[in-house]
mmCIF entry with sequence, helices, sheets and N, C-alpha, C, O atoms, coordinates in Angstrom:
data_MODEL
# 
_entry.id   MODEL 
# 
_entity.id                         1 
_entity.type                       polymer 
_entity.pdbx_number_of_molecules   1 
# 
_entity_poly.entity_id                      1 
_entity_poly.type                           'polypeptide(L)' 
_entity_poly.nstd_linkage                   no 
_entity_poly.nstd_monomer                   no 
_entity_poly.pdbx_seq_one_letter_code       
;(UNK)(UNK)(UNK)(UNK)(UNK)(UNK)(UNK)(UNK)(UNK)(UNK)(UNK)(UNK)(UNK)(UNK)(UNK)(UNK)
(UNK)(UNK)(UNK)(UNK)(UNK)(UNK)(UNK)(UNK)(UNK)(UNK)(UNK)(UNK)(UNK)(UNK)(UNK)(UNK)
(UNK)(UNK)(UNK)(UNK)(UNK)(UNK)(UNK)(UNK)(UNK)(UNK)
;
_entity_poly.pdbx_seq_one_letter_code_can   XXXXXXXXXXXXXXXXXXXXXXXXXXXXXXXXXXXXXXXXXX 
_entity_poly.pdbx_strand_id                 A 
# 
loop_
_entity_poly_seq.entity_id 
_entity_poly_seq.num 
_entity_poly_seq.mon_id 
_entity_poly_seq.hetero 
1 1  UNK n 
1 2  UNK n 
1 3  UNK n 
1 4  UNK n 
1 5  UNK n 
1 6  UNK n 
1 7  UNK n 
1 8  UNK n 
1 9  UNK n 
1 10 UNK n 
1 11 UNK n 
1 12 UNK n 
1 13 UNK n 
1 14 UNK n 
1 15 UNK n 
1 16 UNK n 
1 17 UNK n 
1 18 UNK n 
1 19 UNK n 
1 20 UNK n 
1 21 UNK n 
1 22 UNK n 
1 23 UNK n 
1 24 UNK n 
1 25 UNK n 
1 26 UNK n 
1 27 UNK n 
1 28 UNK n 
1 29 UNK n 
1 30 UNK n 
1 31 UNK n 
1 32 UNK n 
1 33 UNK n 
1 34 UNK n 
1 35 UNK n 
1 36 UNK n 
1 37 UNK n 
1 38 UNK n 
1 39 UNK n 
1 40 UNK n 
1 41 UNK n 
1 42 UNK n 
# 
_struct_asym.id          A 
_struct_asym.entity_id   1 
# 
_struct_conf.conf_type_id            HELX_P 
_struct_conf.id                      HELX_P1 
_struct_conf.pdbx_PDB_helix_id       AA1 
_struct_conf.beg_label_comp_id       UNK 
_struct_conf.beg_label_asym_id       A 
_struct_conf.beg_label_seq_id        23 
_struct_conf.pdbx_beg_PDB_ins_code   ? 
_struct_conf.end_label_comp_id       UNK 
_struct_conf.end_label_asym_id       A 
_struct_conf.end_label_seq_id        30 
_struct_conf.pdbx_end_PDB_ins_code   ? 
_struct_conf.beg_auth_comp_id        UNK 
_struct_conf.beg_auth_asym_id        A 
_struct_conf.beg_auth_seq_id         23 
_struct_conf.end_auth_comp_id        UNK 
_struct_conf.end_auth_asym_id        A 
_struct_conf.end_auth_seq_id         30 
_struct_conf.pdbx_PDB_helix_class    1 
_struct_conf.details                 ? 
_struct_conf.pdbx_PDB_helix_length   8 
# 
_struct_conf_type.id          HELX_P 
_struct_conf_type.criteria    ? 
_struct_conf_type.reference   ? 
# 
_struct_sheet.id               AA1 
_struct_sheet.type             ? 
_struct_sheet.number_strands   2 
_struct_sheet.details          ? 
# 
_struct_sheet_order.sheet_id     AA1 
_struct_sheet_order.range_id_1   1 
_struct_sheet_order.range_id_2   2 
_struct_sheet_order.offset       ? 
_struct_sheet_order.sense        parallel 
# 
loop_
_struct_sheet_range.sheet_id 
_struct_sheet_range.id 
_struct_sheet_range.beg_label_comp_id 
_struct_sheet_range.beg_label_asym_id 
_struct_sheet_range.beg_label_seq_id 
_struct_sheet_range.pdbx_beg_PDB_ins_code 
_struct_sheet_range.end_label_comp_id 
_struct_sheet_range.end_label_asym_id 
_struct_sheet_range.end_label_seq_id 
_struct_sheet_range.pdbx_end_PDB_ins_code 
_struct_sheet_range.beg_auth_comp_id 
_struct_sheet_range.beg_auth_asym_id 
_struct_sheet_range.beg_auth_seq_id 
_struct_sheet_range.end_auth_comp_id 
_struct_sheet_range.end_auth_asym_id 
_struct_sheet_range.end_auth_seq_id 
AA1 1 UNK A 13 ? UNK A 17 ? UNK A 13 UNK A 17 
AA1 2 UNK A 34 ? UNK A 39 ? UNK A 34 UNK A 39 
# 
loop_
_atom_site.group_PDB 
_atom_site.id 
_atom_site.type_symbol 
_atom_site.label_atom_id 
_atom_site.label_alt_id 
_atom_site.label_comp_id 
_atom_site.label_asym_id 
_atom_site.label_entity_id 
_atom_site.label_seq_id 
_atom_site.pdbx_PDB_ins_code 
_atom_site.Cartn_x 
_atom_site.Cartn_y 
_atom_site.Cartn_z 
_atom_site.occupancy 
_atom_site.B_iso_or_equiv 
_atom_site.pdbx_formal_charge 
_atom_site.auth_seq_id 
_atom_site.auth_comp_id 
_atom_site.auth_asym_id 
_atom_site.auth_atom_id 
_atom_site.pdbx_PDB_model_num 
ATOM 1   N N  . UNK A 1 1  ? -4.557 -9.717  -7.723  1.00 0.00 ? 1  UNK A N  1 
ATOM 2   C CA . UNK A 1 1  ? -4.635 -8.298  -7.453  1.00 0.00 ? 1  UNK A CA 1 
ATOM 3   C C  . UNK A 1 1  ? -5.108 -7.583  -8.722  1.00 0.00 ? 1  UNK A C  1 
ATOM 4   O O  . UNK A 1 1  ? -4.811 -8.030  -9.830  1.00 0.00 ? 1  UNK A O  1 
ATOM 5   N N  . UNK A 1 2  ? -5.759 -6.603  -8.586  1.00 0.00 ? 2  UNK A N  1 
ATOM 6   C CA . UNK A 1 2  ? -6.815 -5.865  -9.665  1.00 0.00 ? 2  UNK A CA 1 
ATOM 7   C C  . UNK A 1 2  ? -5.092 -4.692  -10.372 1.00 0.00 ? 2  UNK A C  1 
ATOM 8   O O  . UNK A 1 2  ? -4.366 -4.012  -9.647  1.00 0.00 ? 2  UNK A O  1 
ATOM 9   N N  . UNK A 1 3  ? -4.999 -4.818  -11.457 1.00 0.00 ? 3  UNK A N  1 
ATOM 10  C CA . UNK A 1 3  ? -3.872 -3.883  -12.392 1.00 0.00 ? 3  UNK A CA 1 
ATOM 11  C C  . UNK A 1 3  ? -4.653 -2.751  -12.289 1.00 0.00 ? 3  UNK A C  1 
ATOM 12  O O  . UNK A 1 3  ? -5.867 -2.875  -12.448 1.00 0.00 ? 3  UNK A O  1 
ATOM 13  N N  . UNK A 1 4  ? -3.980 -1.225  -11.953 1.00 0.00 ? 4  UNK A N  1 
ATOM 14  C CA . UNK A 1 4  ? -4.488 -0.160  -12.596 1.00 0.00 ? 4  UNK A CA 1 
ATOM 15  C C  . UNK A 1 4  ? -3.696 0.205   -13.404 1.00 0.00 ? 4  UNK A C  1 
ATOM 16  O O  . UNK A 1 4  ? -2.498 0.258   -13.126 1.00 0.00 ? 4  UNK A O  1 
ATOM 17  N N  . UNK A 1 5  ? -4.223 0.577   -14.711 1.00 0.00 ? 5  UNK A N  1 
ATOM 18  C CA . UNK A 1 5  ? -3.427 1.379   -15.818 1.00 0.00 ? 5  UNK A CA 1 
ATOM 19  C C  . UNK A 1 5  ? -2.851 2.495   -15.464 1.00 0.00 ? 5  UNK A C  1 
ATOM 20  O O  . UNK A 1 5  ? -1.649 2.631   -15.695 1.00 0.00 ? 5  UNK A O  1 
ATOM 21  N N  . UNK A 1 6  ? -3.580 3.508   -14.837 1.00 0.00 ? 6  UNK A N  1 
ATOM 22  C CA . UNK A 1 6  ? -3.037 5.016   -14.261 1.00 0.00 ? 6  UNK A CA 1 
ATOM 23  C C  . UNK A 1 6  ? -2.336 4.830   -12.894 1.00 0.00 ? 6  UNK A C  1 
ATOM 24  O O  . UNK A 1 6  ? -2.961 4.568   -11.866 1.00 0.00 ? 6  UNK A O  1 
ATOM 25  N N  . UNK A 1 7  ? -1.520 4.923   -12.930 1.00 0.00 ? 7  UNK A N  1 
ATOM 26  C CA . UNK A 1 7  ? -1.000 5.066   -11.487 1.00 0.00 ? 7  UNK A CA 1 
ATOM 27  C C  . UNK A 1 7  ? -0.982 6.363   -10.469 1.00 0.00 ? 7  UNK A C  1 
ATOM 28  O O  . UNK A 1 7  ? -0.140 6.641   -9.615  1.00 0.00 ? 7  UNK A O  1 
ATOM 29  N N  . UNK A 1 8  ? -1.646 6.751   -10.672 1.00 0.00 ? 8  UNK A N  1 
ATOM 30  C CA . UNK A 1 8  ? -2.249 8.078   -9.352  1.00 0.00 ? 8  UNK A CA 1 
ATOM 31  C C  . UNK A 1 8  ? -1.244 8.522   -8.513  1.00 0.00 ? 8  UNK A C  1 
ATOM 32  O O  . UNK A 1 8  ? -0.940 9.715   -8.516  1.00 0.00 ? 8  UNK A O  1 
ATOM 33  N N  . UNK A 1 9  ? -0.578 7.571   -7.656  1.00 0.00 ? 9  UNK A N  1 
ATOM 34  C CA . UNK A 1 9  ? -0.223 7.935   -6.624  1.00 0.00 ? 9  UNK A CA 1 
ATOM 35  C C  . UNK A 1 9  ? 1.314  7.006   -6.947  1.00 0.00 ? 9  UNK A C  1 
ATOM 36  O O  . UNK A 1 9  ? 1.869  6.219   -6.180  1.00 0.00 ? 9  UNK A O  1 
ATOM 37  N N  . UNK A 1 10 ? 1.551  7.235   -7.725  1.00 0.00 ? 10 UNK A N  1 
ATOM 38  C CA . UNK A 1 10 ? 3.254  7.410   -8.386  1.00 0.00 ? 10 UNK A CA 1 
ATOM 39  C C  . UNK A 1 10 ? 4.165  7.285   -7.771  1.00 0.00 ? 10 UNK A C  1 
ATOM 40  O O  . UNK A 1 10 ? 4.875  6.281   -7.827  1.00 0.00 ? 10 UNK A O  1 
ATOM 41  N N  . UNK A 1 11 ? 4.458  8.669   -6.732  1.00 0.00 ? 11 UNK A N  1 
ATOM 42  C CA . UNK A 1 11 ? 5.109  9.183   -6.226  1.00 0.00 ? 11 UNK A CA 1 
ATOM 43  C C  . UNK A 1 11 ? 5.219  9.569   -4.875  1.00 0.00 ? 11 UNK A C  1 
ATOM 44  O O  . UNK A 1 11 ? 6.119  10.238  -4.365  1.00 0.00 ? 11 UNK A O  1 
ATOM 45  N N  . UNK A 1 12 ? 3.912  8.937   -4.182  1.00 0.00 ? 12 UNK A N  1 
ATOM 46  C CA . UNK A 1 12 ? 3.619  9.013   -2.759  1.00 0.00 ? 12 UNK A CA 1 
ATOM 47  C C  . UNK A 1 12 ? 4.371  7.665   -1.873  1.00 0.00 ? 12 UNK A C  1 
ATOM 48  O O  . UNK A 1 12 ? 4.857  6.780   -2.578  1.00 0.00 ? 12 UNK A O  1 
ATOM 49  N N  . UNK A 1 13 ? 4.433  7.565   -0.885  1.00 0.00 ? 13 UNK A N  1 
ATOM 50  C CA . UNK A 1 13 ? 5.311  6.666   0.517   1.00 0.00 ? 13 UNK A CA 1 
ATOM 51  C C  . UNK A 1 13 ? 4.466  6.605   1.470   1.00 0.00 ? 13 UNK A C  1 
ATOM 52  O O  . UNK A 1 13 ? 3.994  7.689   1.815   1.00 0.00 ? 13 UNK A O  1 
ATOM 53  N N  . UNK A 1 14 ? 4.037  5.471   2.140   1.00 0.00 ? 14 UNK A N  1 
ATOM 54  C CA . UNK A 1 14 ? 3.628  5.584   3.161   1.00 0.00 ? 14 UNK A CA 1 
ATOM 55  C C  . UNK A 1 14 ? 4.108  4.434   4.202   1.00 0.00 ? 14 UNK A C  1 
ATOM 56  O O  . UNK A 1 14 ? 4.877  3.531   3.871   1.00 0.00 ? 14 UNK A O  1 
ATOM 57  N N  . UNK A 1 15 ? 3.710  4.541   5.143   1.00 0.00 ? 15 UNK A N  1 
ATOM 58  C CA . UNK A 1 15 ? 3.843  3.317   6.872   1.00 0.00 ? 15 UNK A CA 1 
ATOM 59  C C  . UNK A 1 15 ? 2.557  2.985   7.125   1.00 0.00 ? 15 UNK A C  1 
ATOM 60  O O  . UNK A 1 15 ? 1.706  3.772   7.540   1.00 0.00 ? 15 UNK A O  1 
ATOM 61  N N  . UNK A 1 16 ? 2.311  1.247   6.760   1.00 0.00 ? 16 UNK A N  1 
ATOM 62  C CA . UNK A 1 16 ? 1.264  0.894   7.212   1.00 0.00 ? 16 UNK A CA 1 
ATOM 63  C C  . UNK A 1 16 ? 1.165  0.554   8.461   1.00 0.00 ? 16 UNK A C  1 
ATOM 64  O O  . UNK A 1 16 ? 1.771  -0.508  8.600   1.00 0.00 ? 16 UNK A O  1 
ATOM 65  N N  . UNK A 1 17 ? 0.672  0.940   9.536   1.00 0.00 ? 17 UNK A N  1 
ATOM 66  C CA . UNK A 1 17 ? 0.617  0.389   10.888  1.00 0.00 ? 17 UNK A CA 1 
ATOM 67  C C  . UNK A 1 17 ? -0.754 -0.325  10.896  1.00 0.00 ? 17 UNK A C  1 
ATOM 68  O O  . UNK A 1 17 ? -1.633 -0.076  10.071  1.00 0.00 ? 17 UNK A O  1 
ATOM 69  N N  . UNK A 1 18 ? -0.869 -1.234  11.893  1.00 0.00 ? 18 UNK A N  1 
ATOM 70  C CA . UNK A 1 18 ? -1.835 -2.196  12.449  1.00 0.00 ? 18 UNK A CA 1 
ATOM 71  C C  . UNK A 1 18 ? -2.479 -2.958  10.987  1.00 0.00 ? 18 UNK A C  1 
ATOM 72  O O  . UNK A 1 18 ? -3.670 -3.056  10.690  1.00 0.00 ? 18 UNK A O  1 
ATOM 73  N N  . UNK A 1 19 ? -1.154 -3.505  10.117  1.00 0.00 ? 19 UNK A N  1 
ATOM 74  C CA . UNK A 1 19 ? -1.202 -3.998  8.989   1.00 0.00 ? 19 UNK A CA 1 
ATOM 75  C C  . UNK A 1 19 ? -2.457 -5.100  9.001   1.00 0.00 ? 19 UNK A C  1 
ATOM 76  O O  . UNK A 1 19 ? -3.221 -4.968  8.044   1.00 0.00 ? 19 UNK A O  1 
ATOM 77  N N  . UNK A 1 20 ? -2.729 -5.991  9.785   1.00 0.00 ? 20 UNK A N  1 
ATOM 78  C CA . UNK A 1 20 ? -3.812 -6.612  9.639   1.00 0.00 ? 20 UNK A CA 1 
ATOM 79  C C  . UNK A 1 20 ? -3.762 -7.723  8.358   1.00 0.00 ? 20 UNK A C  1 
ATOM 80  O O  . UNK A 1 20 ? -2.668 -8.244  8.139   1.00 0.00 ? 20 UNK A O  1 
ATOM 81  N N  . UNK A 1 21 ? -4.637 -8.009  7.709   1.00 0.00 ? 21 UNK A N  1 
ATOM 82  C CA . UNK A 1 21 ? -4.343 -8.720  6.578   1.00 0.00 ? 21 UNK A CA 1 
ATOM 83  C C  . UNK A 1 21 ? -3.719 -8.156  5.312   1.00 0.00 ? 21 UNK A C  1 
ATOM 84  O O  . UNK A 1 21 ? -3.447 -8.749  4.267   1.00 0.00 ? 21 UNK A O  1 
ATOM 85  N N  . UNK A 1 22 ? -3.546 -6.823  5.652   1.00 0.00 ? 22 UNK A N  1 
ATOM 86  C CA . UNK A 1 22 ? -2.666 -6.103  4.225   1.00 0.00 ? 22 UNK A CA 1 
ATOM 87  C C  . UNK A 1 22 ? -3.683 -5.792  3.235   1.00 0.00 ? 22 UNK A C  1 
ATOM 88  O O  . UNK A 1 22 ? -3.059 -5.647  2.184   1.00 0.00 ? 22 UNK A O  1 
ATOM 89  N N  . UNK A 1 23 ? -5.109 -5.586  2.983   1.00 0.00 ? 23 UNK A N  1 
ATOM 90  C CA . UNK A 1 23 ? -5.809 -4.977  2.369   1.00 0.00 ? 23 UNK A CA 1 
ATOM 91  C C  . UNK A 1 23 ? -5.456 -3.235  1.690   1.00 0.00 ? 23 UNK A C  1 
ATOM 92  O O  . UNK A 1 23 ? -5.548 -2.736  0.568   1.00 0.00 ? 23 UNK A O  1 
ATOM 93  N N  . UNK A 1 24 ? -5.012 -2.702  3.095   1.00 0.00 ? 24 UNK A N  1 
ATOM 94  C CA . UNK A 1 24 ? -4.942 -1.399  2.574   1.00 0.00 ? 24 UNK A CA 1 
ATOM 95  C C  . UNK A 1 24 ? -3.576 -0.730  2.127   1.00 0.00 ? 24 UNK A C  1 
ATOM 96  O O  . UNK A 1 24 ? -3.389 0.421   1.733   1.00 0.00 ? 24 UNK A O  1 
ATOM 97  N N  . UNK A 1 25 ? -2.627 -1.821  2.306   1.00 0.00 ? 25 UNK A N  1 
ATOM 98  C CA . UNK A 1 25 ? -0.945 -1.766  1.365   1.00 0.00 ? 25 UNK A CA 1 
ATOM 99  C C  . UNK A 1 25 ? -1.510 -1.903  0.100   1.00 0.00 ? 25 UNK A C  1 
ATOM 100 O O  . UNK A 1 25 ? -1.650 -1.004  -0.728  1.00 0.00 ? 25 UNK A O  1 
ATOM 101 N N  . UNK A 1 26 ? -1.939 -3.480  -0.047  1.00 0.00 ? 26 UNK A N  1 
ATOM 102 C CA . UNK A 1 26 ? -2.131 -3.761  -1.264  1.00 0.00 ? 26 UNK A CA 1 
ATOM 103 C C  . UNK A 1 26 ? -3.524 -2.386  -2.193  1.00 0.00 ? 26 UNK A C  1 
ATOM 104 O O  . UNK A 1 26 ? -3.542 -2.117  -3.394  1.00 0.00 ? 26 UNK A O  1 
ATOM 105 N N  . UNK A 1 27 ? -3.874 -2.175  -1.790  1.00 0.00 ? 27 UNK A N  1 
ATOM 106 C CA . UNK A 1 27 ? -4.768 -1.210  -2.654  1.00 0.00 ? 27 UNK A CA 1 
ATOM 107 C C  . UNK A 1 27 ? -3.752 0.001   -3.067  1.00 0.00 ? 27 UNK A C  1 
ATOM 108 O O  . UNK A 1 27 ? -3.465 0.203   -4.247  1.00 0.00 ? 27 UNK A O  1 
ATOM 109 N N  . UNK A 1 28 ? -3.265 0.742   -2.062  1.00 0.00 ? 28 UNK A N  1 
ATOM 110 C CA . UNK A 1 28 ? -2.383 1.874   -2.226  1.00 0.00 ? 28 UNK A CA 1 
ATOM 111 C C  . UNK A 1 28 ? -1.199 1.249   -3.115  1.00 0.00 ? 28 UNK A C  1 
ATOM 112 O O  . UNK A 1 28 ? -0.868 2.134   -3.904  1.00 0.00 ? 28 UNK A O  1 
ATOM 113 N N  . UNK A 1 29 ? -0.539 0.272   -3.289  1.00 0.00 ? 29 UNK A N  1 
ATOM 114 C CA . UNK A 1 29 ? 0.406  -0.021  -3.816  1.00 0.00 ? 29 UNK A CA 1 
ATOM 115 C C  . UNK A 1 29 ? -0.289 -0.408  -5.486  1.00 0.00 ? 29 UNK A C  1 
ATOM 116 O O  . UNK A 1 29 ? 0.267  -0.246  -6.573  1.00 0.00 ? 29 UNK A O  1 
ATOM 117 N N  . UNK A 1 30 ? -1.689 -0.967  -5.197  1.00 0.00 ? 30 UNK A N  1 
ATOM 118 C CA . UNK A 1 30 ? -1.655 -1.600  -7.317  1.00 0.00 ? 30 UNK A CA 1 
ATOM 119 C C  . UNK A 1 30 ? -2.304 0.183   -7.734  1.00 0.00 ? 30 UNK A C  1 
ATOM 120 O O  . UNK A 1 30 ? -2.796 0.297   -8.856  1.00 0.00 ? 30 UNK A O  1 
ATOM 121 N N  . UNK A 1 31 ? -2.279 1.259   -6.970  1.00 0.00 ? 31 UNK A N  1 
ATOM 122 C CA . UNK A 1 31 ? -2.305 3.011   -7.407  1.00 0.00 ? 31 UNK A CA 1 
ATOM 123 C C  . UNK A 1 31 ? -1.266 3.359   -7.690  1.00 0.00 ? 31 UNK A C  1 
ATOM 124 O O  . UNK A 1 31 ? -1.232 4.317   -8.463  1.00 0.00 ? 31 UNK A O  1 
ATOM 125 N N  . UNK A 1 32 ? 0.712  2.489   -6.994  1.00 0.00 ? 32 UNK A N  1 
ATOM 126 C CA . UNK A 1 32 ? 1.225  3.251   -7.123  1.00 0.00 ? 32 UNK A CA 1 
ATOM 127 C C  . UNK A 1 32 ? 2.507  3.814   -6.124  1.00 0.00 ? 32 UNK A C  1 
ATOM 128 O O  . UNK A 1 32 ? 3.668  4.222   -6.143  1.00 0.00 ? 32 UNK A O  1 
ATOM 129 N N  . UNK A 1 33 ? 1.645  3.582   -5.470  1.00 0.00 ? 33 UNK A N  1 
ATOM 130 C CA . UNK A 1 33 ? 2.318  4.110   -3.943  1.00 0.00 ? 33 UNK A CA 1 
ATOM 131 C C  . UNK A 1 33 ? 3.262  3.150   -3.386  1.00 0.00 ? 33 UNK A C  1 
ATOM 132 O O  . UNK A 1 33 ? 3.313  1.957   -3.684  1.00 0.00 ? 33 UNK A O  1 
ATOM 133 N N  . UNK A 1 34 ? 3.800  3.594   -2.784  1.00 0.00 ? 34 UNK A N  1 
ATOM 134 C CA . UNK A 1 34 ? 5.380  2.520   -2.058  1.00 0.00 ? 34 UNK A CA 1 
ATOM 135 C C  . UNK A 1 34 ? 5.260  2.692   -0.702  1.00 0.00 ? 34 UNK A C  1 
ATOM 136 O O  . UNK A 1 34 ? 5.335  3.755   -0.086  1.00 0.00 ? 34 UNK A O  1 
ATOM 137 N N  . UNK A 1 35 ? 5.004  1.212   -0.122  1.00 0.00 ? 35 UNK A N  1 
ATOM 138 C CA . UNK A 1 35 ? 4.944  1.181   1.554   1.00 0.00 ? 35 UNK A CA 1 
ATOM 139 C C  . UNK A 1 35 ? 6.770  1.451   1.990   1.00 0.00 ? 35 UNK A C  1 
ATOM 140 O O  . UNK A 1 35 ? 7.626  1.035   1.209   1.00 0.00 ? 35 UNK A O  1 
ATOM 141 N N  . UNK A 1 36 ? 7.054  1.968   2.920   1.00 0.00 ? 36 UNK A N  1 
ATOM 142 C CA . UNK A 1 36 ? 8.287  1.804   3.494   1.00 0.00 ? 36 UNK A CA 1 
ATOM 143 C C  . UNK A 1 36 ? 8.147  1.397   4.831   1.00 0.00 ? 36 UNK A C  1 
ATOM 144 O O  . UNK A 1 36 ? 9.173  1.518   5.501   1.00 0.00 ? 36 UNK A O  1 
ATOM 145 N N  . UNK A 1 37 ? 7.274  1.000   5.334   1.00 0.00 ? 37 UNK A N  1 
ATOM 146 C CA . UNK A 1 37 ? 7.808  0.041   6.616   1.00 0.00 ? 37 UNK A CA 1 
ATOM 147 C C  . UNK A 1 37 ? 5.766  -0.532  6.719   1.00 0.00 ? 37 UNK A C  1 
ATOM 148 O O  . UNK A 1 37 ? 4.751  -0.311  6.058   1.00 0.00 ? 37 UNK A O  1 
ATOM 149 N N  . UNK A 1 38 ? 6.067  -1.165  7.714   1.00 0.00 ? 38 UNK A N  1 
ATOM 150 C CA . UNK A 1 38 ? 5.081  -1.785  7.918   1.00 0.00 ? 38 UNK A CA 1 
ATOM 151 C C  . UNK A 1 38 ? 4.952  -2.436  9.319   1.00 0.00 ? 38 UNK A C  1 
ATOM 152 O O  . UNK A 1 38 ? 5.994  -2.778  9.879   1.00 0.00 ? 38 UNK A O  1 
ATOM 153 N N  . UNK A 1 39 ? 3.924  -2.609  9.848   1.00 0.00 ? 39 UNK A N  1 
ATOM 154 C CA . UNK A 1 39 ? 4.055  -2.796  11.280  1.00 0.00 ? 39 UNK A CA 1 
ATOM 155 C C  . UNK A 1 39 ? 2.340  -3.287  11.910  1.00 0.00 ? 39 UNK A C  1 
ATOM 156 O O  . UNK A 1 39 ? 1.242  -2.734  11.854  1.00 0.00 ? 39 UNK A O  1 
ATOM 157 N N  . UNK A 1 40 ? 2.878  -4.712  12.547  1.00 0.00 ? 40 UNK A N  1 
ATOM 158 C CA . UNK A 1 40 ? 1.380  -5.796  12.929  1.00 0.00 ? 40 UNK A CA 1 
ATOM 159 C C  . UNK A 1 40 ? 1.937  -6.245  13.986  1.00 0.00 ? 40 UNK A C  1 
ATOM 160 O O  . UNK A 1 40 ? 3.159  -6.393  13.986  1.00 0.00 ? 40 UNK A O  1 
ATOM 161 N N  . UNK A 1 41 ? 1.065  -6.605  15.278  1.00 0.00 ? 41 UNK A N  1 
ATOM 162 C CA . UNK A 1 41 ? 1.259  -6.575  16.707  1.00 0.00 ? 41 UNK A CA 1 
ATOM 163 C C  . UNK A 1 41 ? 0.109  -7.809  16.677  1.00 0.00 ? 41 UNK A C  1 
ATOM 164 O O  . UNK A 1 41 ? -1.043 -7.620  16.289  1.00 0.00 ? 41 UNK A O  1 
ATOM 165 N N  . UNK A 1 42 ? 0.502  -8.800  17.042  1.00 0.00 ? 42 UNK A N  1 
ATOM 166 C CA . UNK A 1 42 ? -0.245 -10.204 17.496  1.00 0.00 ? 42 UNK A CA 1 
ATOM 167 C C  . UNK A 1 42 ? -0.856 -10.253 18.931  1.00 0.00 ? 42 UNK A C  1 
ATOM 168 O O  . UNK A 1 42 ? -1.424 -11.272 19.326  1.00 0.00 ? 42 UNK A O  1 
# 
């Protein structure tokens, strides 16, 4: 996973739905951000 020095989005939360391979947790999270739930349907 790519380190960012600045963390941008610090202080933001989000719910990933139709998680998929987790691309777009993992981006929002190495900014910063904290998933609180998460949710993938097979």
């Amino acid at each position: 996973m790519i380190e960012i020095k600045h963390k941008a989005l610090k202080n933001i939360k989000f719910i990933d739905l139709f998680a998929g391979i987790g691309a777009f947790r993992m981006a929002l999270e190495s900014f910063g951000a904290k998933c609180v739930f998460s949710s993938e349907w097979n």
